[in-house]
N, C-alpha and C positions, 0 to 999 in steps of 0.2 A: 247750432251755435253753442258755442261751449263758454266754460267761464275765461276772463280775463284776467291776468297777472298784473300787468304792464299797462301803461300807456300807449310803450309801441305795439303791443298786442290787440289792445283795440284802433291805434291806427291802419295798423293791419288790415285786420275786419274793415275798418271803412273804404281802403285800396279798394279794397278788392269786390267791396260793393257799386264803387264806383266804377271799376272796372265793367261790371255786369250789364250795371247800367248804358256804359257807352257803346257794349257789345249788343244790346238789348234794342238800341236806336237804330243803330247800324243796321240790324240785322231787319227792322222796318222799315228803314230809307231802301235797302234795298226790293221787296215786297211790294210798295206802291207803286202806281203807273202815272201819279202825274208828277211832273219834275218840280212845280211849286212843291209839293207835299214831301219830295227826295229833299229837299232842299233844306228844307225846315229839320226835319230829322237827320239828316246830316248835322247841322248847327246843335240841336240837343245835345248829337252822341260827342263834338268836339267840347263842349262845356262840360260833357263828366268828365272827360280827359284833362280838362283846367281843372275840375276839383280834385281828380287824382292827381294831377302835378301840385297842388297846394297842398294837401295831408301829405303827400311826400319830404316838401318841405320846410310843414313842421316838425316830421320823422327826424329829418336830418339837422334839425333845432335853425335854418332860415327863415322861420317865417311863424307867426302866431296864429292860431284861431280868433275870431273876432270875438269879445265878451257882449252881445248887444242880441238885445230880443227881437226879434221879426216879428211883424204883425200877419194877419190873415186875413182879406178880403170876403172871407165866410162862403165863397162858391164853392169851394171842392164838397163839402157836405149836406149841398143842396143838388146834387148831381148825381145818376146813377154811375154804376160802374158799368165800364166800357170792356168789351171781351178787342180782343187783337183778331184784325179780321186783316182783308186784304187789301180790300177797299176802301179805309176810314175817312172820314173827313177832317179837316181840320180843325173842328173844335173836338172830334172824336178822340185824339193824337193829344191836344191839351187836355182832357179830361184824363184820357189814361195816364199822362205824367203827374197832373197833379195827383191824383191818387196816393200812383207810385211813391210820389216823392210824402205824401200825409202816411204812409206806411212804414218808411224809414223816418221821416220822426217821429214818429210812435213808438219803433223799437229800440232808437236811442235813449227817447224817455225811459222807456220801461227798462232798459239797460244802466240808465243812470241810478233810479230809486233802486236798483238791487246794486250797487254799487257798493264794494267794500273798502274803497279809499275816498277819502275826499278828493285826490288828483285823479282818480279813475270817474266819479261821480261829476266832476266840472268837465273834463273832456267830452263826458256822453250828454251833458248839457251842450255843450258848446258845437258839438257835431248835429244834435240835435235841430239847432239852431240856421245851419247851414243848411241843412234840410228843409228847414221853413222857407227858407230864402229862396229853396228853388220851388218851392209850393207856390210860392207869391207869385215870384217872377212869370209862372206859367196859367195865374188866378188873373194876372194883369193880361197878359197876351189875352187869355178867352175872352175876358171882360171886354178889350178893345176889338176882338172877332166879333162878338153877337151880339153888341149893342150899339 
């Protein structure tokens, strides 16, 4: 990871993380053997392809980042980390996303405080933010699996 110029430069960087991401579900929807668990991982990998259609965009100036904080349900830090196996289960699959996703907002934080603009510094907040969003969303799923 290198430094940032731009805005579009670190939308860039976001593309492309999302990108990763969608290849990254895919590439375990494909890997499992039961079709519920295809199913669900297909659905993740199509939602980073909705967040890479939204920073697109905002790339193209259609559309904004949302300014609002997400909250966190506090399970992803009570949980181990999950290694990618072949077999996983379905709270296995929410565990590793959420992870995933409490790592990229991490690095947005940490990419905001090194921030040398204040439009560069609210972006990697703001991207941040979307990241929490998909930490919840998949803190909710487990939450409603295991309890």
């Amino acid at each position: 990871m290198g430094s940032f110029g731009s805005v579009n430069e670190v939308l860039d960087y976001a593309i492309a993380r999302e990108l990763e991401a969608h290849q990254l579900y895919t590439k375990l929807a494909r890997s499992v053997q039961k079709p519920e668990m295809r199913k669900v991982l297909e659905e993740f990998a199509a939602e980073e392809l909705e967040h890479k259609a939204k920073l697109e965009a905002v790339k193209a100036g259609k559309a904004a980042l949302e300014d609002e904080e997400i909250g966190s349900l506090g399970i992803t830090d009570k949980l181990r980390d999950v290694k990618l196996h072949e077999n996983m289960t379905y709270p296995e699959i929410l565990t590793f996303a959420m992870k995933k996703e409490k790592i990229s907002y991490t690095l947005y934080s940490n990419l905001a405080s090194a921030a040398q603009t204040r439009q560069l510094r609210k972006m990697f907040l703001q991207l941040a933010q979307e990241e929490a969003g998909h930490k919840l969303r998949f803190e909710i799923e487990y939450d409603l699996e295991t309890f």
